[in-house]
TORKEKE-523494 format. One record per residue (C-alpha): residue number from 1; x, y, z. Coordinates in steps of 0.05 Angstrom, whole numbers. Each point is the difference from the previous one (the first is absolute). Example, Ala and Ser with C-alpha at 12.3 -4.5 7.8 and 13.67 -1.06 7.14 Angstrom:
2
+-----+--------+--------+--------+
!   i !     c1 !     c2 !     c3 !
+-----+--------+--------+--------+
!   1 !    246 !    -90 !    156 !
!   2 !     27 !     69 !    -13 !
+-----+--------+--------+--------+
This chain:
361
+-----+--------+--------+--------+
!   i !     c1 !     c2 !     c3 !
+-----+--------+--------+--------+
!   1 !    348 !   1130 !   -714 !
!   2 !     65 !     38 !      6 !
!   3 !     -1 !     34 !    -65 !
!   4 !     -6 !    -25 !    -76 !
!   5 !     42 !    -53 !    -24 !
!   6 !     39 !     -6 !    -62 !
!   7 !     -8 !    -69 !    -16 !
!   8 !     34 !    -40 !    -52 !
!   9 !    -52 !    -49 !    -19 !
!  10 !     19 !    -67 !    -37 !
!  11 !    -79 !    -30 !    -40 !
!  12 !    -24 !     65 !    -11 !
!  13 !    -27 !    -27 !    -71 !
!  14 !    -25 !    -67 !     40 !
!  15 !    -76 !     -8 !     25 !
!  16 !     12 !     20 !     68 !
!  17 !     67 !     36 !    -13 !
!  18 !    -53 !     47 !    -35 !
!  19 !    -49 !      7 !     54 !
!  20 !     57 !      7 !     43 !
!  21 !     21 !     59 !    -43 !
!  22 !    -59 !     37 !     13 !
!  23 !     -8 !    -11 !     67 !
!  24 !     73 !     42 !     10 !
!  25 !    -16 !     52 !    -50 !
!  26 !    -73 !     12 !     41 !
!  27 !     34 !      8 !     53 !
!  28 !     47 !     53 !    -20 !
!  29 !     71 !    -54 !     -4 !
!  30 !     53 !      6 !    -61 !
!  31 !      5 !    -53 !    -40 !
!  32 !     60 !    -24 !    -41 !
!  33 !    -31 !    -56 !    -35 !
!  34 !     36 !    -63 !    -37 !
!  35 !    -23 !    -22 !    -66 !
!  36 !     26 !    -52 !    -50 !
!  37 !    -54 !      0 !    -46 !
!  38 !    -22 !     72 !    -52 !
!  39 !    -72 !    -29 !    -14 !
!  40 !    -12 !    -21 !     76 !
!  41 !     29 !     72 !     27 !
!  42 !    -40 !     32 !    -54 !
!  43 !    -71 !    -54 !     27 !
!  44 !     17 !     27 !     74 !
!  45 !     -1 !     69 !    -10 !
!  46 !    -63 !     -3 !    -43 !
!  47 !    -25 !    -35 !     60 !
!  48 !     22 !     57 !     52 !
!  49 !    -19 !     54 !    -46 !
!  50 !    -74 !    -31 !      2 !
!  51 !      2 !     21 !     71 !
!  52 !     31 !     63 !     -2 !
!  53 !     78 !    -16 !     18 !
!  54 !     43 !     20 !      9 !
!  55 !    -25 !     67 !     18 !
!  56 !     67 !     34 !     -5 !
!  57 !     60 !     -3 !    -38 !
!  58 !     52 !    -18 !     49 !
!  59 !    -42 !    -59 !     37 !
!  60 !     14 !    -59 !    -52 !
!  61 !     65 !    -15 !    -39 !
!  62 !     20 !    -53 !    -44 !
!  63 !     63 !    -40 !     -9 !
!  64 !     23 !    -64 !    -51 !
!  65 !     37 !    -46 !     36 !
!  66 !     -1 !    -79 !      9 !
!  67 !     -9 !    -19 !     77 !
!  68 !     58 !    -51 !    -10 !
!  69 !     39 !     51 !    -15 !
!  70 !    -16 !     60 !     40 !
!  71 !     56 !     -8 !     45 !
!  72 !     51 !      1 !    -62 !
!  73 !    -34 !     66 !    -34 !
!  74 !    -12 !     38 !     60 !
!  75 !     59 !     55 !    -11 !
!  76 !    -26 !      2 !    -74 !
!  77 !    -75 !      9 !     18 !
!  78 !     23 !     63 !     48 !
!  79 !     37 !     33 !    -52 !
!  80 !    -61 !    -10 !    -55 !
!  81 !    -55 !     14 !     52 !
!  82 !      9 !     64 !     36 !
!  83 !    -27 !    -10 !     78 !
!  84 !     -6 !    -79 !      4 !
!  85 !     61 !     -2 !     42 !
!  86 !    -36 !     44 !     55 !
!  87 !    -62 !    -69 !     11 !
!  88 !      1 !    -14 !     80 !
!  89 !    -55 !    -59 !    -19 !
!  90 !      7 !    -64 !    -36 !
!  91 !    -63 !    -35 !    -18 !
!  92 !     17 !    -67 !    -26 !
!  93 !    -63 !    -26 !    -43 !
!  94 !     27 !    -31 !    -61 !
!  95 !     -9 !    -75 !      1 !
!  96 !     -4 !    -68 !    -48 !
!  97 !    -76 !    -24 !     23 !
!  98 !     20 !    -69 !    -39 !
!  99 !    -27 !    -57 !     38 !
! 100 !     49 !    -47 !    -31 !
! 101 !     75 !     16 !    -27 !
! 102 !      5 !     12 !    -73 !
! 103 !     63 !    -10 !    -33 !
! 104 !     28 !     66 !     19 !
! 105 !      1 !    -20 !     68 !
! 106 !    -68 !     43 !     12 !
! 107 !    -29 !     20 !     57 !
! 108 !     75 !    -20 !     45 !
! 109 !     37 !     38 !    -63 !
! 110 !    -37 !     59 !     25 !
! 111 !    -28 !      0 !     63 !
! 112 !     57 !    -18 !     41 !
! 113 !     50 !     23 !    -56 !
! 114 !    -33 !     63 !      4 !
! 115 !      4 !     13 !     78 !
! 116 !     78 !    -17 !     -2 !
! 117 !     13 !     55 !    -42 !
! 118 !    -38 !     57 !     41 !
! 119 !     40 !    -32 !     61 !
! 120 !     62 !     12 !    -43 !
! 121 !    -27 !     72 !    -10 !
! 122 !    -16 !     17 !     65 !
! 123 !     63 !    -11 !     23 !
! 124 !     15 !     61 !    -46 !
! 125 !    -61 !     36 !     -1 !
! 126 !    -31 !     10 !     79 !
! 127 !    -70 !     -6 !    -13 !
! 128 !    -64 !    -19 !     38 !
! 129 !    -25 !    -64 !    -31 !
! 130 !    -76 !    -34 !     -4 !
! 131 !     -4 !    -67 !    -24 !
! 132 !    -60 !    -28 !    -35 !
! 133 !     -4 !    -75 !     16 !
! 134 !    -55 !    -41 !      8 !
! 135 !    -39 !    -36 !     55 !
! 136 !     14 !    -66 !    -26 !
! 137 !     75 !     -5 !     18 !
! 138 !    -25 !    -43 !     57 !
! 139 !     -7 !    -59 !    -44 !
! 140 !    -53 !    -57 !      0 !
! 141 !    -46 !     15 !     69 !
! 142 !    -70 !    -31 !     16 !
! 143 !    -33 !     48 !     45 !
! 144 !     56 !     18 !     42 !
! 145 !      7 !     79 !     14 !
! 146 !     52 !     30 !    -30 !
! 147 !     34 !     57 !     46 !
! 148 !     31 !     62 !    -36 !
! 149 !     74 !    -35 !      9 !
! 150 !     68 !    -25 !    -27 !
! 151 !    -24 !    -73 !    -32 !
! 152 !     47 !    -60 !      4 !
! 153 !      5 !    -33 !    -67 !
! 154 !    -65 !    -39 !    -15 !
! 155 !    -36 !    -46 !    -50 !
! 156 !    -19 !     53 !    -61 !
! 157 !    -57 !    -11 !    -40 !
! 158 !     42 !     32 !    -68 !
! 159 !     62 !     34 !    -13 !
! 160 !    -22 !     67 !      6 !
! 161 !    -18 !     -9 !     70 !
! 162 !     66 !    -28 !     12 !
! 163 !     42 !     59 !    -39 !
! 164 !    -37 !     48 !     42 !
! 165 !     22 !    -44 !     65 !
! 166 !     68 !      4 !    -22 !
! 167 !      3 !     76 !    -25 !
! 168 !    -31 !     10 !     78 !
! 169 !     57 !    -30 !     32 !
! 170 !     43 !     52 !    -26 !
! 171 !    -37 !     61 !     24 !
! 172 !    -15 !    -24 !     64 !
! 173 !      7 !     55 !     57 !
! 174 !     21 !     50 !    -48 !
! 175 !    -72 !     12 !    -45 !
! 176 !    -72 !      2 !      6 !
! 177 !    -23 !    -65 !    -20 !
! 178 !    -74 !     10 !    -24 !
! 179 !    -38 !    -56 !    -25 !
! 180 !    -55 !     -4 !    -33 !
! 181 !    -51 !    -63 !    -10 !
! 182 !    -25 !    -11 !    -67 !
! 183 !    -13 !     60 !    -34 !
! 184 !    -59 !      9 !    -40 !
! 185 !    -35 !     59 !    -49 !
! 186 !    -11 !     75 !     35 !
! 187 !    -55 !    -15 !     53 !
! 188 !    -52 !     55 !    -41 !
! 189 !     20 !     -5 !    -73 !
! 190 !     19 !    -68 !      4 !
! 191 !     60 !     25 !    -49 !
! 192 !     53 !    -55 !     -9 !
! 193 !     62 !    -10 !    -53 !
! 194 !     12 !    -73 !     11 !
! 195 !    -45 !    -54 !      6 !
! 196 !     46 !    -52 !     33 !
! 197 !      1 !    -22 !     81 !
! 198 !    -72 !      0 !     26 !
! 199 !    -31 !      4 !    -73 !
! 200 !     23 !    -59 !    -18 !
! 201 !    -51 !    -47 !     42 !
! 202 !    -56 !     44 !    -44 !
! 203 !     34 !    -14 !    -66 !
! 204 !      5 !    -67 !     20 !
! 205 !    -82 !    -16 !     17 !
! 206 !    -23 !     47 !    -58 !
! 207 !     38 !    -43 !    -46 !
! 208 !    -30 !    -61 !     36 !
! 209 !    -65 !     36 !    -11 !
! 210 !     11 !      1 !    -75 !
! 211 !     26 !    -72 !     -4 !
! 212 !    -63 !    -15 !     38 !
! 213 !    -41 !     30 !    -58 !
! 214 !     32 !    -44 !    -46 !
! 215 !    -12 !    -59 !     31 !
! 216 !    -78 !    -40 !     -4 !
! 217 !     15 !    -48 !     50 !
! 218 !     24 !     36 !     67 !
! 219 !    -45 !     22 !     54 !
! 220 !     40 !     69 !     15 !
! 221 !    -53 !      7 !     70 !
! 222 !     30 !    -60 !     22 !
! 223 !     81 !      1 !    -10 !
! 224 !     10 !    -52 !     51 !
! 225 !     72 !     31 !     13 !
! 226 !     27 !      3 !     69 !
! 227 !     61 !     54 !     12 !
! 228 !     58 !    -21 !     50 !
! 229 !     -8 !     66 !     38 !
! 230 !    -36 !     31 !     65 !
! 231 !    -71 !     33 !    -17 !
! 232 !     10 !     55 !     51 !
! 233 !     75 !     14 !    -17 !
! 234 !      6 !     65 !    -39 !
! 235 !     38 !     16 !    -59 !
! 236 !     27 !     75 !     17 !
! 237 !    -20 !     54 !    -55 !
! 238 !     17 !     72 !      6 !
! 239 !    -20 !     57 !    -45 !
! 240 !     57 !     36 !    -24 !
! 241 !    -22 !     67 !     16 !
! 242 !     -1 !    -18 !     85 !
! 243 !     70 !    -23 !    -18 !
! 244 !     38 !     57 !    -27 !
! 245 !    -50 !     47 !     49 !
! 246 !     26 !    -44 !     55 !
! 247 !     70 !     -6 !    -19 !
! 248 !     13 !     74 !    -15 !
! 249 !    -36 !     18 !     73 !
! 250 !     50 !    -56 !     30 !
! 251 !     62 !     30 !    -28 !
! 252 !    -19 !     76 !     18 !
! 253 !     18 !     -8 !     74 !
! 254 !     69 !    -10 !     18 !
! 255 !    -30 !    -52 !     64 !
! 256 !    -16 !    -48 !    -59 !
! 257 !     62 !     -4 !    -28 !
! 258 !     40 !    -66 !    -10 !
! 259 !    -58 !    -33 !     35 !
! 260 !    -44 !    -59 !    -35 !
! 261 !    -72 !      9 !    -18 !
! 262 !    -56 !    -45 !    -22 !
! 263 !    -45 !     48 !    -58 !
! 264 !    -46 !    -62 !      1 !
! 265 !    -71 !     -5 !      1 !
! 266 !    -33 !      3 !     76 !
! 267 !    -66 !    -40 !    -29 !
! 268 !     18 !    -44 !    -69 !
! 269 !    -55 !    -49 !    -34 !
! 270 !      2 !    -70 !     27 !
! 271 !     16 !    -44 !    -53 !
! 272 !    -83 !    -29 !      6 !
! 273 !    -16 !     72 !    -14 !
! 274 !     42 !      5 !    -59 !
! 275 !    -25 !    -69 !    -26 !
! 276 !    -77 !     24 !      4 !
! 277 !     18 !     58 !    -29 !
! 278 !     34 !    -30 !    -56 !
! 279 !    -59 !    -57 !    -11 !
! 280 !    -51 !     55 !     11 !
! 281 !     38 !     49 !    -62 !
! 282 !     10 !    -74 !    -43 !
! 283 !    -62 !    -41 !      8 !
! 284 !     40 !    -53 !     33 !
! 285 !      0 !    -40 !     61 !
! 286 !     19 !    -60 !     34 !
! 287 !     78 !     20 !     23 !
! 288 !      8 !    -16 !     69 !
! 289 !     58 !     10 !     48 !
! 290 !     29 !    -65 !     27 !
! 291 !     49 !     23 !     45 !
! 292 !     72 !     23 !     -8 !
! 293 !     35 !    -66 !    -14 !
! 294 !    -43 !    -41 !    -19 !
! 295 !     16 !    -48 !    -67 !
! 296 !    -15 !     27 !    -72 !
! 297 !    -54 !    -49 !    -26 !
! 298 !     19 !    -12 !    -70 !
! 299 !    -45 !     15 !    -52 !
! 300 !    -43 !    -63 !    -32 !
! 301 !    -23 !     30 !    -61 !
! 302 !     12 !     52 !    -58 !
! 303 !    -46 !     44 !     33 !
! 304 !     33 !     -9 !     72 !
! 305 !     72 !      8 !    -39 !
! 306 !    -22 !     69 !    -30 !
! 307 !    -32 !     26 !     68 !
! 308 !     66 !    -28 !     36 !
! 309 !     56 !     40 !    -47 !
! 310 !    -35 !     58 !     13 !
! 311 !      2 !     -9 !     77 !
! 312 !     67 !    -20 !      4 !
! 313 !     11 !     68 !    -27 !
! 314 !    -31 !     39 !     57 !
! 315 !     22 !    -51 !     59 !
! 316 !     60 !     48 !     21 !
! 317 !    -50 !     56 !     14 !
! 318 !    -34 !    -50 !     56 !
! 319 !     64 !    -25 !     25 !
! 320 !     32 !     55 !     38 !
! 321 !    -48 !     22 !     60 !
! 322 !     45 !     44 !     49 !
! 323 !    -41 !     50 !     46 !
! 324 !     39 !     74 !     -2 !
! 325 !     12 !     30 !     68 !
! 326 !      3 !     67 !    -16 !
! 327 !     14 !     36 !     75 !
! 328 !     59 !     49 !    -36 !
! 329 !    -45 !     24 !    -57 !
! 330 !    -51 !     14 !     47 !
! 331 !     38 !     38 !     42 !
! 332 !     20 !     40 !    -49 !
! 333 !    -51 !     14 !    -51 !
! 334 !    -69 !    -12 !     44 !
! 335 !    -29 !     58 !    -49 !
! 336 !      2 !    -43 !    -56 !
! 337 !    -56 !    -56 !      0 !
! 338 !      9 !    -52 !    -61 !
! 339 !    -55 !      2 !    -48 !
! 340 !    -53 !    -69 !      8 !
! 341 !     -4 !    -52 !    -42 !
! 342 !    -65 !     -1 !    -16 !
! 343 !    -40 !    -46 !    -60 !
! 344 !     -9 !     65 !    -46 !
! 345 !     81 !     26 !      8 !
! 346 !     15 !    -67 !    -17 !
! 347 !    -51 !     -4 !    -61 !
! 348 !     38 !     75 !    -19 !
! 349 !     68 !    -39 !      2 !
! 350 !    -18 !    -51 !    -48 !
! 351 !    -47 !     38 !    -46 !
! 352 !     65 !     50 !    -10 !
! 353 !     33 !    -60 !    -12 !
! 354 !    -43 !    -27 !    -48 !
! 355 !     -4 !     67 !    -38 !
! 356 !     80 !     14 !     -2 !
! 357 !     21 !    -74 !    -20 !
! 358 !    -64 !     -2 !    -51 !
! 359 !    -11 !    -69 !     23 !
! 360 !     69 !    -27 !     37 !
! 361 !    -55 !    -20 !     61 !
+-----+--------+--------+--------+
């Protein structure tokens, strides 16, 4: 590391954006952070101040702004926030993690909206920038490796995959793209703010599980359902402390920059270790994996209708497989191991779940 940054950092009030926060304040960087919302600046630093940060007055400051419109109130912001015109960094973290668009044009509105305004204010503003992306902008793979490059435009599983794709194409060559897999709760604490993504396929069995409570005349040992996806294929889960410890480290070294790089999991659960795990915690069984492909049999009976709605739900986190080469992040951060998955982190994950959503899985 050449010397401490002073980073302008987009998501600071966002689940990683706030790991991310204390990762550069541990390790002695400046932080002008971005904030729309009072109550969620005022949640953060709660959070920090549970650990002890910022541990002096000049490492953190805050600023209003919009992201949409940061290239528009730039010359403002300078003249109401003494030293924010001196950031060398930009750490671009704010994102729309909608899987679908909602009638304000969410997650495009934002995600790629977003990244042609901090184009339009670099062109002002010379800065280092740091993307944060995601693995997925390869689109819809079945166990094909994924190298830490420039994708061509491929089949996405859901919009936000594809605004990400897009938003890359604009940075390409001129940021660090670093993308993560599918971020989950802190790999110790288990500590998460929302319950979306990977949580989902648990919300979806535990209600299952209750449905299955209900009902007299289902033998919930013996599902009899058959998933069109690979048993060995892996859905890729990351904690989302590795992630901001990994992408801070990345962006550190001046070699790194405006290269790509995987923050993936090196070992993630096979989706047969998932599904014993999740028959195991719900006193369930007979799901089977069929084979990516394979037809949807359609359900017979009320009780094979009810089990069938809640799979459909959960059939997108079995239907993306890609296998993450990541040669560039290990190159560059071999120090930093990612934390197992192991059957008790994962039983931390959803019990924090369970506690925070007071019943939501």
């Amino acid at each position: 590391m050449s010397g401490p940054m002073k980073v302008l950092l987009t998501g600071g009030t966002g689940f990683l954006g706030e790991y991310l926060l204390v990762e550069l304040l541990e390790r002695g960087h400046t932080v002008w952070a971005l904030y729309r919302s009072e109550s969620r600046r005022l949640d953060t630093i709660r959070f920090l101040g549970s650990l002890g940060l910022p541990r002096n007055a000049d490492g953190l400051h805050w600023f209003k702004c919009e992201v949409l419109e940061l290239d528009e109130q730039w010359d403002k912001l300078c003249q109401q926030n003494h030293g924010i015109d001196q950031v060398n960094t930009l750490l671009h973290s704010a994102a729309s993690t909608r899987l679908y668009m909602d009638k304000l044009g969410d997650p495009l509105r934002t995600n790629l909206g977003g990244a042609k305004v901090l184009v339009r204010l670099l062109a002002r503003i010379p800065m280092q920038v740091h993307i944060i992306s995601t693995a997925y902008v390869c689109g819809l793979v079945q166990d094909a490796i994924i190298r830490e490059i420039n994708h061509p435009r491929g089949d996405f599983v859901n919009v936000y995959e594809e605004s990400k794709w897009d938003a890359e194409q604009l940075w390409h060559g001129k940021a660090t793209l670093l993308r993560p897999s599918i971020i989950v709760g802190h790999s110790e604490t288990a500590r998460c703010k929302s319950f979306t993504g990977w949580y989902i396929l648990f919300q979806a069995l535990h209600l299952l599980d209750r449905l299955l409570h209900e009902s007299k005349d289902s033998n919930r040992l013996d599902l009899n359902i058959n998933l069109p996806a690979y048993s060995h294929a892996a859905t890729n889960i990351v904690p989302v402390d590795y992630v901001a410890k990994a992408a801070v480290a990345i962006i550190e070294s001046s070699d790194n920059h405006n290269n790509i790089f995987h923050l993936t999991h090196t070992d993630p659960p096979s989706h047969q270790w998932t599904m014993n795990y999740i028959c195991k915690r719900f006193n369930m069984g007979g799901i089977h994996f069929s084979g990516a492909g394979t037809p949807i049999t359609e359900p017979r009976n009320l009780i094979e209708r009810m089990v069938w709605r809640q799979m459909k739900t959960i059939l997108s986190h079995f239907s993306n497989n890609p296998v993450f080469d990541r040669s560039n992040t290990d190159r560059a951060i071999p120090h930093i191991p990612v934390p197992p998955i192991t059957e008790d982190r994962v039983t931390k994950l959803v019990d924090y779940a369970i506690e925070k959503e007071k019943g939501a899985l």
